[in-house]
C-alpha positions as CSV (number, residue, x, y, z in Angstrom):
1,X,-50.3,-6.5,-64.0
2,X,-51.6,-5.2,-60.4
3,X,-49.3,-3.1,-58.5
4,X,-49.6,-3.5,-55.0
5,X,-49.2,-0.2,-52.5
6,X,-48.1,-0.9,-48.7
7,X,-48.6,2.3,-46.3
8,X,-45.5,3.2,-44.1
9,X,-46.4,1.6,-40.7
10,X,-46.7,5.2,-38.7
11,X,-44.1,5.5,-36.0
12,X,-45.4,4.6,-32.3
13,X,-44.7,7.8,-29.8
14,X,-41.3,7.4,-27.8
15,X,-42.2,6.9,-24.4
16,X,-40.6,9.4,-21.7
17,X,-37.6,8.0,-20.5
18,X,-38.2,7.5,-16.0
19,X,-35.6,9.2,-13.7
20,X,-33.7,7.1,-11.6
21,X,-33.6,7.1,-8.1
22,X,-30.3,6.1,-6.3
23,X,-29.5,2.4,-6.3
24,X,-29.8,1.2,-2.3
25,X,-26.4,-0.7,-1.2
26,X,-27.2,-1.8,2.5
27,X,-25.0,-3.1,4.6
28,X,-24.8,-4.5,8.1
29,X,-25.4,-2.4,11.1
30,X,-22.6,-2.6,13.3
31,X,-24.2,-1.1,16.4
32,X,-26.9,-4.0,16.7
33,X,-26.8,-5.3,19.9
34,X,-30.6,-7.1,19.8
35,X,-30.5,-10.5,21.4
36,X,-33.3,-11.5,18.7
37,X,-32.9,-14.5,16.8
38,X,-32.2,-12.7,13.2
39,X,-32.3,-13.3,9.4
40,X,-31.1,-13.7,3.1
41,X,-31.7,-11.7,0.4
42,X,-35.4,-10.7,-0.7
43,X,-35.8,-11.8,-4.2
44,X,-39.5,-11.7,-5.0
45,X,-40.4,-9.4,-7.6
46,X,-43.6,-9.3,-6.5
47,X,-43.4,-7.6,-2.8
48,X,-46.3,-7.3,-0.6
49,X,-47.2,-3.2,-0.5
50,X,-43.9,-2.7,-2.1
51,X,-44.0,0.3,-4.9
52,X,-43.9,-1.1,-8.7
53,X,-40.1,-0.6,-9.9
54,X,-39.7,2.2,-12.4
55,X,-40.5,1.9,-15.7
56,X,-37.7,0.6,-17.8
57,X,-35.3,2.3,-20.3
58,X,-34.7,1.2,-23.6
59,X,-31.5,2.5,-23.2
60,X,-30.6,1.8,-19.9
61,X,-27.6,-0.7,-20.0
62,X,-28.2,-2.0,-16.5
63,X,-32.3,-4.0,-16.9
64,X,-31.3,-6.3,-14.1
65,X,-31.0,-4.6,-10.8
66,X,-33.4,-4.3,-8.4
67,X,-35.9,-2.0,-7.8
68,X,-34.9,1.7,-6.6
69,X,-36.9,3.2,-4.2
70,X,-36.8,6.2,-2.0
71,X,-35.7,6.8,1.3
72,X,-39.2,6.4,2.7
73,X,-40.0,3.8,0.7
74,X,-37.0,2.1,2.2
75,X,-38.1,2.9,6.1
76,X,-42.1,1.6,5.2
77,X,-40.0,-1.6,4.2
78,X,-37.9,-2.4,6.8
79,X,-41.2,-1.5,9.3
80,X,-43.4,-3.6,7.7
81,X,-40.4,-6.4,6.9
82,X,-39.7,-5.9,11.2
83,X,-43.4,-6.6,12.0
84,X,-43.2,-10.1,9.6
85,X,-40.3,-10.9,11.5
86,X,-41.7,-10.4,15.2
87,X,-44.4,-12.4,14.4
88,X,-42.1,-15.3,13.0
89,X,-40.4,-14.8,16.3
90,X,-43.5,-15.7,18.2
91,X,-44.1,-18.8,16.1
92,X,-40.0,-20.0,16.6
93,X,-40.9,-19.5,20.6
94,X,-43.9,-22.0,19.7
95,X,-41.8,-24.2,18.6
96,X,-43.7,-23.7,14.8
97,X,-41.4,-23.9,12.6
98,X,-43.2,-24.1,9.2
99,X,-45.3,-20.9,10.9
100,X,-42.0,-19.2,11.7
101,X,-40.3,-20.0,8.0
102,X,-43.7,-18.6,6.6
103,X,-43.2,-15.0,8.3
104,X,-39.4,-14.8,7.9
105,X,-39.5,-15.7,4.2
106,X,-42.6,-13.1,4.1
107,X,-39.8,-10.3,5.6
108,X,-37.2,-11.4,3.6
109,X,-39.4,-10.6,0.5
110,X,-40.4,-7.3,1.8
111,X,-36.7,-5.9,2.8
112,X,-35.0,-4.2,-0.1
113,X,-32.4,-6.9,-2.1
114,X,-29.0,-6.9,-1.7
115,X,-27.6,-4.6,-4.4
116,X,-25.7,-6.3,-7.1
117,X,-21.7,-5.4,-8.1
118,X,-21.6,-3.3,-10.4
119,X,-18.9,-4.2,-13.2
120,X,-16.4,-1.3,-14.3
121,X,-16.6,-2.5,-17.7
122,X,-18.8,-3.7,-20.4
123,X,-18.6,-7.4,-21.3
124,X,-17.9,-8.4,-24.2
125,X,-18.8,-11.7,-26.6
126,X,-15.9,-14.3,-25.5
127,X,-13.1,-14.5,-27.6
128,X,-13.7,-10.6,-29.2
129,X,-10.7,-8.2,-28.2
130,X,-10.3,-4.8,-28.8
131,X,-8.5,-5.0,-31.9
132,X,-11.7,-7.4,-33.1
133,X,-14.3,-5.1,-32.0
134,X,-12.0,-1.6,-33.8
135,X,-12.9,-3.9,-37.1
136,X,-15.7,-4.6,-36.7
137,X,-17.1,-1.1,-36.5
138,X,-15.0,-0.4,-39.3
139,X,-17.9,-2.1,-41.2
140,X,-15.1,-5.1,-42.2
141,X,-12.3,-2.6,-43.6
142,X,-9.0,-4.3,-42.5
143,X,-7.2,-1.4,-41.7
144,X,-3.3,-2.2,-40.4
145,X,-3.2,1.1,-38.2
146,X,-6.6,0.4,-36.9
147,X,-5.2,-3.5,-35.7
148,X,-2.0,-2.3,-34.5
149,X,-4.0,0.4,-32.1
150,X,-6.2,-2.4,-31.2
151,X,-3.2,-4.5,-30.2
152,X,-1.6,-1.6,-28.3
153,X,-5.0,-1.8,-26.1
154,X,-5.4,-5.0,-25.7
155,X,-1.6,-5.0,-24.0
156,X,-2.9,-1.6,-21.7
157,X,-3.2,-2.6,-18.1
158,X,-6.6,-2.8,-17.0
159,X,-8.1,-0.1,-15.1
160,X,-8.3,-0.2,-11.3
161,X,-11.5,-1.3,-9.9
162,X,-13.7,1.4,-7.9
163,X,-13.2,0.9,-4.1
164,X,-16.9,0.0,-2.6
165,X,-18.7,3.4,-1.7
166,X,-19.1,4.2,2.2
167,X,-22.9,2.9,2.9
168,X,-25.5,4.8,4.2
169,X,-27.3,4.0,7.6
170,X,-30.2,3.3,6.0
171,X,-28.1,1.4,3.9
172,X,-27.0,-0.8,6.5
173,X,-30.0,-1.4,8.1
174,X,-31.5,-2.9,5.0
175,X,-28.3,-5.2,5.0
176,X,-28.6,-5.9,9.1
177,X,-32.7,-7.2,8.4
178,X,-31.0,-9.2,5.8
179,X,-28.4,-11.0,7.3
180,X,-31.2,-11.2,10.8
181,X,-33.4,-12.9,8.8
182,X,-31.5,-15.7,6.9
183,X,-29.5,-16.7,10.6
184,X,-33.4,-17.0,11.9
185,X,-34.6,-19.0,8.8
186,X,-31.4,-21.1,9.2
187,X,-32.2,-21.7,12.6
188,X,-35.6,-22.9,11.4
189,X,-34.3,-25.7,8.9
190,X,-32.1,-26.9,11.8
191,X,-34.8,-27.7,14.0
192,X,-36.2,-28.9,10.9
193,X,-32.8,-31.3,10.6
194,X,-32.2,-29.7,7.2
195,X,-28.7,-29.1,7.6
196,X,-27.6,-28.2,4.0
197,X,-30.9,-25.8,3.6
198,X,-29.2,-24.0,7.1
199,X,-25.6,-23.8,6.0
200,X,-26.5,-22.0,2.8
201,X,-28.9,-19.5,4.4
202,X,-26.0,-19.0,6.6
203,X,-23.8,-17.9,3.6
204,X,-26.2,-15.5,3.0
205,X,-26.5,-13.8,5.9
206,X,-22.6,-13.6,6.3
207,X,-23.0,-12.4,2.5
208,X,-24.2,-9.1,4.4
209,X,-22.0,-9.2,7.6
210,X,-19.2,-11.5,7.7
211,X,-18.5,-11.0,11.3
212,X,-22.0,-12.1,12.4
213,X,-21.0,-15.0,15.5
214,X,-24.4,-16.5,15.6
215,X,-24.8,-17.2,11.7
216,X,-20.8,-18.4,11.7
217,X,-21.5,-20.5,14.8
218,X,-24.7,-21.6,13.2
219,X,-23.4,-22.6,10.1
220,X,-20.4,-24.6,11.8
221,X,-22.8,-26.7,13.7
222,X,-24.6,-27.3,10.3
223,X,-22.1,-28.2,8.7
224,X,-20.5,-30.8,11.5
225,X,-24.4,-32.4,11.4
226,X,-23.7,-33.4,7.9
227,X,-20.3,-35.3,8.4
228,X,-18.5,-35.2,5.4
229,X,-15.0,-34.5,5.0
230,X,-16.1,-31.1,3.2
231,X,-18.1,-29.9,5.7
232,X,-16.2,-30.7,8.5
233,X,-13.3,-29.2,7.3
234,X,-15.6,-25.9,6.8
235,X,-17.0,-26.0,10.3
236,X,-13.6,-26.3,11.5
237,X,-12.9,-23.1,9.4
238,X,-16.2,-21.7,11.2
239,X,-15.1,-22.1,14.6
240,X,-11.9,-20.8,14.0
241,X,-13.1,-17.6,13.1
242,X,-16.0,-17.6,15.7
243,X,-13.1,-18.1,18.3
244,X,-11.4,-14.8,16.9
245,X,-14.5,-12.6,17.0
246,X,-15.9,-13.4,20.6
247,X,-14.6,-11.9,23.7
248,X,-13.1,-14.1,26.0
249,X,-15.6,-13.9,28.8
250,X,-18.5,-15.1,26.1
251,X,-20.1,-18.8,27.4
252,X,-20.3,-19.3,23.5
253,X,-16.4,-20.0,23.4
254,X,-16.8,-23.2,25.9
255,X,-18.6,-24.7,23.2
256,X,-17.1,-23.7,20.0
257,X,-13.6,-24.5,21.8
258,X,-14.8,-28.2,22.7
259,X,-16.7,-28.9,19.2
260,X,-13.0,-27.5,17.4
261,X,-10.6,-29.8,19.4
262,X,-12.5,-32.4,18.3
263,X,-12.6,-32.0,14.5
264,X,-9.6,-32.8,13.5
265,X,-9.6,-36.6,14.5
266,X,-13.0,-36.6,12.9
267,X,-11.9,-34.9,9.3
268,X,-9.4,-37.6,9.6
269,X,-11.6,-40.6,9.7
270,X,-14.1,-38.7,7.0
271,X,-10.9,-37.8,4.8
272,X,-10.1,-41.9,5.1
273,X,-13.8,-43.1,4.8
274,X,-14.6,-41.4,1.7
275,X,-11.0,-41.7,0.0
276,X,-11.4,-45.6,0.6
277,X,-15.4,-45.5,-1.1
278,X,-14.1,-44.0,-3.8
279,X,-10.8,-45.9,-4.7
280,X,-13.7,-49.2,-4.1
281,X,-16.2,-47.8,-7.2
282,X,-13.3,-47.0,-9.1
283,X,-11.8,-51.3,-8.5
284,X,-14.9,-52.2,-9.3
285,X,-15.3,-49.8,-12.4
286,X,-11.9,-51.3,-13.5
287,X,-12.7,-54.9,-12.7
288,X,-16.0,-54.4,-14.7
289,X,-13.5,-53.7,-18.1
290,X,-11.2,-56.0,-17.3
291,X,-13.3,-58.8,-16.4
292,X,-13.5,-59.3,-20.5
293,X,-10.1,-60.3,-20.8
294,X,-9.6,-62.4,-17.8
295,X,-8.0,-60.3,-15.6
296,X,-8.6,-58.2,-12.3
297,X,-7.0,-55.2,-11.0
298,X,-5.3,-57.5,-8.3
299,X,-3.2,-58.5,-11.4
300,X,-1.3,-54.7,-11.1
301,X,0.4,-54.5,-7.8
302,X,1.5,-50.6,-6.9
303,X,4.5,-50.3,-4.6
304,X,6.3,-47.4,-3.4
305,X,9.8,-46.2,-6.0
306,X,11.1,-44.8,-2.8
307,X,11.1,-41.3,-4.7
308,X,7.8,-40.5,-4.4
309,X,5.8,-42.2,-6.4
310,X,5.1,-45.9,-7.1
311,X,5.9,-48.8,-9.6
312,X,3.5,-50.8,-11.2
313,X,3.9,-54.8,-11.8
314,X,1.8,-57.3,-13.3
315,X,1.3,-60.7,-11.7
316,X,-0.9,-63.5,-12.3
């Protein structure tokens, strides 16, 4: 009989756990007043001259936000993400638009990313309550004071949510070459005629300032290129709050004021348009089935009950 001896597999050294630097939360700059053409979110891991992220922590609970960087780290960003975008700038005035998308999606990628929200509490698998997870540390003892505790927590109210912490100035210049950049990229994809491309690099730039006119006007005029009854309804939306935000003395409200008047009447013959494609497929879908037993749906005849709804009859 041969006895067989395994070594204990030595233990590997425990890497130092990093520091953390504090978590970048930009916002838009109020105070801009540049005429420039401006532009979404840089999502690139891999950021041109951008310092590697810090080395992760087997422990740390929260492995998917972005990058942390310093203060000056921040400001080498933004410099280098402002000289991508001036040189986008010079290809939009030349009319190159593939040129101009090149360097602004170059900036975008270089600008910190848009932090993520933090959640005030832990998830949890779906369908596991408190009184679930009290057991099942319990190692499976079903313990009847443990449950009713558990059942006392789970009918707690929840714990207010943090209020959003007042943003830096750095902060909000991060968020301001965000929001910049995706209404100039937008602007691009317009020229292009790629309408739906615009309208959602529009949401994100009003992602980082929701009162930004040009990226509201911008995606209103988007959205009434496309024509359905959906986007129409959302330009008209758009225009509505442009109309709110601009002084009166702007030239931009002549504009916005004629394109809103004439939405409504235009939703209206999208809303009919589509309603009337779609009740079509769905006679032909029925006539399809009851084709088989010699029938149509011209044999059920719908007429209003007077109460709201309608009554049904069958005729041959």
């Amino acid at each position: 009989m041969t006895t067989s001896t395994t070594a204990a597999a030595k233990p590997e050294p425990q890497a130092p756990s990093s520091s953390k630097a504090p978590r970048v939360n930009p916002a838009v700059n109020p105070d801009d007043d540049s005429d420039d053409e401006k532009w979404h979110d840089a999502r690139s891991e891999g950021r041109p001259g951008s310092p590697p992220p810090p080395q992760a922590n087997a422990d740390d609970d929260n492995d998917d936000e972005p990058p942390k960087f310093t203060d000056d780290e921040i400001r080498d960003l933004l410099k280098r993400g402002d000289e991508l975008k001036s040189q986008g700038n010079d290809c939009f005035r030349k009319s190159d638009w593939d040129g101009a998308i090149r360097f602004y999606t170059q900036a975008l990628k270089t600008v910190p990313l848009r932090p993520q929200e933090r959640q005030t509490k832990k998830s949890r698998p779906a369908g596991l309550s408190d009184e679930d997870e009290d057991d099942a540390g319990a190692d499976g003892q079903n313990d009847t004071g443990d449950k009713a505790k558990g059942k006392e927590k789970a009918n707690e109210p929840e714990e207010p949510q943090e209020a959003p912490k007042e943003l830096t100035p750095l902060e909000k210049e991060a968020a301001t070459a965000r929001s910049v950049l995706n209404a100039n990229l937008a602007a691009c994809y317009v020229k292009q005629g790629k309408h739906d491309e615009a309208v959602r690099l529009c949401t994100e730039a009003l992602a980082d300032d929701p009162n930004y006119v040009k990226a509201l006007h911008r995606r209103a005029t988007a959205n009434e290129a496309l024509g359905t009854w959906t986007s129409l309804s959302d330009a008209e939306k758009d225009y509505k709050r442009v109309l709110e935000l601009l002084p009166p003395s702007d030239p931009l409200r002549t504009s916005s004021t004629r394109s809103l008047r004439s939405l409504p009447e235009r939703i209206e013959v999208q809303k009919k348009k589509e309603t009337d494609e779609m009740m079509g497929k769905l006679k032909d879908l029925g006539n399809s089935v009851l084709g088989k037993f010699g029938l149509s749906t011209d044999n059920f005849k719908f007429t209003p009950n007077g109460q709201g709804g309608y009554s049904m009859n069958f005729a041959r």
